[in-house]
C-alpha positions as a LaTeX table, in Angstrom:
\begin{tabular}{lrrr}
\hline
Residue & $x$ (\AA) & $y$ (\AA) & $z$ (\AA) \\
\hline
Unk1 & 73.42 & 220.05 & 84.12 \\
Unk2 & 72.02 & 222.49 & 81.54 \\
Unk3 & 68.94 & 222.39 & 79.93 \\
Unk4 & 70.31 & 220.61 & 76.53 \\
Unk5 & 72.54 & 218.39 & 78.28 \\
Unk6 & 69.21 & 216.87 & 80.28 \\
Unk7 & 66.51 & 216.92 & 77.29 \\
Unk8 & 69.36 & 214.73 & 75.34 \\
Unk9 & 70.07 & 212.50 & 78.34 \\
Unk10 & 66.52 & 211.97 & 79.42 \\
Unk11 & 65.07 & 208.75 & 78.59 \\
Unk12 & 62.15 & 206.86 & 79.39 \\
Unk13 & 63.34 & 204.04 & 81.77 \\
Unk14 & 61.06 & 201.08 & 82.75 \\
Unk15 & 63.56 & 199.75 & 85.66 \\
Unk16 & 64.12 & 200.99 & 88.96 \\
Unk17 & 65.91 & 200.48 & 92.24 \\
Unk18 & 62.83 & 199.32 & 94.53 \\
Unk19 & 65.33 & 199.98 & 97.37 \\
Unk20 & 65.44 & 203.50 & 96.48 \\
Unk21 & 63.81 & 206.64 & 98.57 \\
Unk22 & 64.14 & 209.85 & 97.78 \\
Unk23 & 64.32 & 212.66 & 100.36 \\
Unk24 & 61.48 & 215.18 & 101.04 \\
Unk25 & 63.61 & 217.39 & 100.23 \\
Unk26 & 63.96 & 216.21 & 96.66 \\
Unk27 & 60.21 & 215.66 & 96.59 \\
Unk28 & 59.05 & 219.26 & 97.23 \\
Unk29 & 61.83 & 220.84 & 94.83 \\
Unk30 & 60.68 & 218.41 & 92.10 \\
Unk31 & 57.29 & 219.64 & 92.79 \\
Unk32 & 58.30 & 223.50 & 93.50 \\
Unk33 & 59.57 & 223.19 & 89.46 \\
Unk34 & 56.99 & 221.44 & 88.11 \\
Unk35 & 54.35 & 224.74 & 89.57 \\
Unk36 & 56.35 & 226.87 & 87.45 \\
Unk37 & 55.16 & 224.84 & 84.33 \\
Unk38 & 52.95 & 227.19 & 82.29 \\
Unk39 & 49.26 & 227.11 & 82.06 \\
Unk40 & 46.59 & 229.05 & 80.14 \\
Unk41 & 45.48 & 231.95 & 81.85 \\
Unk42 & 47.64 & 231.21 & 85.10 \\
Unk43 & 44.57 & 228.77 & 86.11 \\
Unk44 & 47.61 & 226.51 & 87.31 \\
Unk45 & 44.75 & 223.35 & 86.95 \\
Unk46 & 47.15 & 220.72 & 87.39 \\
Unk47 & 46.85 & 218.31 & 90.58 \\
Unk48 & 49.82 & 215.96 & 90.97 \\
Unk49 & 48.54 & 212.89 & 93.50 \\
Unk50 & 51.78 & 211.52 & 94.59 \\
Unk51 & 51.18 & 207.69 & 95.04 \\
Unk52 & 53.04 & 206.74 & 98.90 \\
Unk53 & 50.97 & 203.50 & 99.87 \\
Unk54 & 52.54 & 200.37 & 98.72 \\
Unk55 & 49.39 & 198.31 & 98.75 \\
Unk56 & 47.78 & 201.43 & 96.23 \\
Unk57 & 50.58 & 200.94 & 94.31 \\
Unk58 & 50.34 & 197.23 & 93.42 \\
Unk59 & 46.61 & 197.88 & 93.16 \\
Unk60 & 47.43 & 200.89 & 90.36 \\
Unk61 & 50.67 & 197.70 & 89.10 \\
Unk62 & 47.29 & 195.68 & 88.34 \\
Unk63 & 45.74 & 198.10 & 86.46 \\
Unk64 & 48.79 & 199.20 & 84.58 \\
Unk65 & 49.43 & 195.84 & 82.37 \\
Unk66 & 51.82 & 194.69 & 85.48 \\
Unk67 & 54.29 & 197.07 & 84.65 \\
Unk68 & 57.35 & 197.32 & 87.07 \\
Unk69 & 57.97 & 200.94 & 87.35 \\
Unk70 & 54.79 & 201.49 & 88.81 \\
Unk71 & 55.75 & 200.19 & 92.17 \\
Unk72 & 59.61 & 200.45 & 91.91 \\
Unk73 & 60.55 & 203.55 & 90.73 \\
Unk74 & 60.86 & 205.56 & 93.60 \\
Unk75 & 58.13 & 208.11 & 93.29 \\
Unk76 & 54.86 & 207.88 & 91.61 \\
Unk77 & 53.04 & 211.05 & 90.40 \\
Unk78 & 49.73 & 210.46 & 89.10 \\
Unk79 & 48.68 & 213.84 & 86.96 \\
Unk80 & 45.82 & 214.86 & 86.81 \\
Unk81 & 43.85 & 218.30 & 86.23 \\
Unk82 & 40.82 & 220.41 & 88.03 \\
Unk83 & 38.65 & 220.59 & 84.57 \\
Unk84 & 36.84 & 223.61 & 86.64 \\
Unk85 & 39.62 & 225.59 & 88.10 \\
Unk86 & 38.69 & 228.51 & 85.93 \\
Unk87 & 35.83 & 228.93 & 87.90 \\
Unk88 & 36.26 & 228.12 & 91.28 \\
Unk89 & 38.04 & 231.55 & 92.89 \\
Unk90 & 39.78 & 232.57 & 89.72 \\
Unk91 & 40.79 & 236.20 & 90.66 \\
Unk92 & 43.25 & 234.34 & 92.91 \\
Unk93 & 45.34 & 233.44 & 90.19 \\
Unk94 & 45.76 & 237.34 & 89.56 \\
Unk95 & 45.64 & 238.55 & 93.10 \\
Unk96 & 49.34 & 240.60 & 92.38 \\
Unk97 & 48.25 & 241.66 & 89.53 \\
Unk98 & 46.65 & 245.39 & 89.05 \\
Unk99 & 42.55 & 245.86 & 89.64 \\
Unk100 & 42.17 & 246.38 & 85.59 \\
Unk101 & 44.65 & 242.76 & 84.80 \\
Unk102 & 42.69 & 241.46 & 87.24 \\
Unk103 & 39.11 & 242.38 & 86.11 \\
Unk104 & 40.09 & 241.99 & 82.36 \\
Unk105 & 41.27 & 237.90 & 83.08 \\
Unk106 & 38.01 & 236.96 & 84.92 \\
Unk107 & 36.01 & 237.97 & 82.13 \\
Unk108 & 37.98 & 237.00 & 79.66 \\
Unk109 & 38.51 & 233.39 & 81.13 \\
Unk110 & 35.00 & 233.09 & 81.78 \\
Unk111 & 34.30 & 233.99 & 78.20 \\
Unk112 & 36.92 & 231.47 & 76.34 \\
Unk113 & 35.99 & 228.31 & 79.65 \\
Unk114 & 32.10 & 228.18 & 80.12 \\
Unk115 & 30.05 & 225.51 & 78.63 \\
Unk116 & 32.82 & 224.40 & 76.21 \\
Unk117 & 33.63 & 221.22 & 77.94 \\
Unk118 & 36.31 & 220.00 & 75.37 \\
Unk119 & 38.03 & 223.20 & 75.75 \\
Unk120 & 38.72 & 222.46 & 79.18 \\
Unk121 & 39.77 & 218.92 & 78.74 \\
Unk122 & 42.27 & 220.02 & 76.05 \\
Unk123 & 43.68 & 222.32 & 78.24 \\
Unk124 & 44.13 & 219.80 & 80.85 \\
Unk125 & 45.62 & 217.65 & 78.91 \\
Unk126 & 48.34 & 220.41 & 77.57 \\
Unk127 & 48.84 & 222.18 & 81.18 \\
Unk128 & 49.88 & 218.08 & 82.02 \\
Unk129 & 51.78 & 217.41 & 79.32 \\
Unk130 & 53.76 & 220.70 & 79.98 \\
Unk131 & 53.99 & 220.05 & 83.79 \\
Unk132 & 55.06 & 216.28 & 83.37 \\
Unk133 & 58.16 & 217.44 & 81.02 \\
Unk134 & 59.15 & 219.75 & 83.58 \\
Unk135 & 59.20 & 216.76 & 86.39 \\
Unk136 & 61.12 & 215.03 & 83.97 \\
Unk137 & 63.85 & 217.18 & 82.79 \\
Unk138 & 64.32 & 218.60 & 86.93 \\
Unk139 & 64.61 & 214.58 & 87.77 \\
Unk140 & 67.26 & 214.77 & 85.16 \\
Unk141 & 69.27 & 217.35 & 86.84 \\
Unk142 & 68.65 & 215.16 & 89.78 \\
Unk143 & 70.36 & 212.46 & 88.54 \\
Unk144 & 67.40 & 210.76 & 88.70 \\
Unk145 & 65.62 & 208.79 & 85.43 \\
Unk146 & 62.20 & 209.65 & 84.78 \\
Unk147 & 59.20 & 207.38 & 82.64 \\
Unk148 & 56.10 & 208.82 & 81.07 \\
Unk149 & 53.48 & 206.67 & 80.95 \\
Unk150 & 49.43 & 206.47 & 80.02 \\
Unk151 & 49.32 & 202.45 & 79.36 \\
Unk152 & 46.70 & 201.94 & 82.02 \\
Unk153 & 43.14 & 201.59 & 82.63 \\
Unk154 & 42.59 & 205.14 & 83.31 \\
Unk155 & 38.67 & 204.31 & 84.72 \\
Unk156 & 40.68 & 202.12 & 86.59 \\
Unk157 & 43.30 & 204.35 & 88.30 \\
Unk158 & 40.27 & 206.80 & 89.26 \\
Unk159 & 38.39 & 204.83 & 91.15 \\
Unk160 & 41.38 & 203.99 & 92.95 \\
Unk161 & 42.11 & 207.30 & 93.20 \\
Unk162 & 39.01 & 208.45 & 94.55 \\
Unk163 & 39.39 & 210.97 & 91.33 \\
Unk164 & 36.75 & 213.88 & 92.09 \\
Unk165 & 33.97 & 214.12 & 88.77 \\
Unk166 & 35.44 & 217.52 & 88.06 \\
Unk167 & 38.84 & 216.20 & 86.87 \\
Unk168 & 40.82 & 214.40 & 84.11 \\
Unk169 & 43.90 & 211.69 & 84.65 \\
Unk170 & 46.87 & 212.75 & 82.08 \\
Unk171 & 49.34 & 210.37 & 82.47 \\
Unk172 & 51.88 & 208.72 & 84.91 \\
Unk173 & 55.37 & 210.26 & 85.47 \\
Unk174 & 57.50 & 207.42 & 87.65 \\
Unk175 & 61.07 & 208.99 & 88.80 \\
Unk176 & 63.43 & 207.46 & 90.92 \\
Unk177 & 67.16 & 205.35 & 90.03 \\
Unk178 & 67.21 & 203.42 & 87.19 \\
Unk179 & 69.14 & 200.16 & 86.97 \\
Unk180 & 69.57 & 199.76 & 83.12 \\
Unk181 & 70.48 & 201.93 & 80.68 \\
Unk182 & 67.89 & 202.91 & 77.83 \\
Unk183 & 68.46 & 201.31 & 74.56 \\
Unk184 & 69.61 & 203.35 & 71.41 \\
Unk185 & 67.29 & 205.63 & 69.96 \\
Unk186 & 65.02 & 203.65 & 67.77 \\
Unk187 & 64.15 & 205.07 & 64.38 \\
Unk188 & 64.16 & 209.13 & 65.12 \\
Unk189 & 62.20 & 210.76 & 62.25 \\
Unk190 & 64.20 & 213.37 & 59.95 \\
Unk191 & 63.64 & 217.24 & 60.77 \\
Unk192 & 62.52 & 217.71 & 57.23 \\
Unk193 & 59.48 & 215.29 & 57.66 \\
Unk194 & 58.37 & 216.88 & 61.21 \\
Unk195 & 59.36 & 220.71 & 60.28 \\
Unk196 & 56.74 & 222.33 & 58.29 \\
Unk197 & 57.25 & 226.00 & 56.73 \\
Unk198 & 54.39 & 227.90 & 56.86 \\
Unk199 & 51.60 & 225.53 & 55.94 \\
Unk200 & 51.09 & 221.66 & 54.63 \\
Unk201 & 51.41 & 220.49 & 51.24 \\
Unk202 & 48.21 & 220.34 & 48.89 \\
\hline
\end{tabular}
């Protein structure tokens, strides 16, 4: 499937084969694509917690409005992001790079990171965003059906998460097989009201 082929065809799909596994296999390369997903100075701060045990699933279920996907689609990613990755060993995300790259980027992500909290949050919630599109367009490919979601209580979720202090949720990505098709594309919004030439009106 080409790229084009699976942005069209992807769909957010609320039901899902609870009979359904996928394979390890298809686990890691999902997750082996979704690394490649870019992020701001290569700080690579997303951390995908892959929900496995049933009875944390219908625990998350409860805190998600009751919503079936949560414990039927096949897999479960929870994403979520290290707000302090740029600081915690960040010449590792150069250490191919030459000395100068190398000494250049920890200076200049220490400069653009420290003590600008919503900086950090925003880039979280971007490097997610990105990261959760790529786990949805390689399910896709799969030939798998993919939902994004954030209609939860995301306090919620952390606790049952154990989610560290240092660290955001995003959103929910559920994959696995769906069992009905998506209904028709509701209301899509004219590229002349979302395409703006160089700069709004007024």
């Amino acid at each position: 499937m080409n790229v084009s082929t699976a942005i069209e065809n992807r769909r957010a799909i609320k039901a899902f084969d609870p009979s359904h596994r996928m394979s390890d296999a298809e686990v890691q390369q999902l997750f082996e694509l979704a690394k490649l997903s870019p992020t701001a100075f290569n700080i690579q701060n997303w951390r995908f917690v892959v929900l496995k045990d049933p009875e944390l699933r219908q625990q998350v279920r409860a805190a998600a409005w009751n919503q079936a996907q949560v414990t039927d689609a096949s897999l479960l990613v929870v994403l979520t992001a290290d707000l302090k990755s740029w600081e915690k060993e960040p010449r590792r995300y150069w250490r191919n790079a030459a000395q100068p790259v190398q000494d250049f980027m920890v200076s200049a992500l220490d400069g653009y990171y420290r003590g600008r909290d919503q900086v950090q949050r925003d880039e979280a919630m971007r490097s997610c965003g990105m990261a959760a599109q790529t786990l949805m367009l390689a399910a896709q490919e799969m030939g798998y059906e993919s939902c994004p979601m954030d209609g939860f209580d995301f306090d919620a979720v952390g606790q049952l998460i154990n989610l560290p202090a240092d660290h955001a949720i995003a959103m929910f990505v559920a994959i696995g097989k769906g069992t009905q098709a998506a209904h028709p594309r509701s209301g899509p919004v004219g590229l002349d009201e979302i395409v703006i030439t160089d700069r709004f009106a007024g």
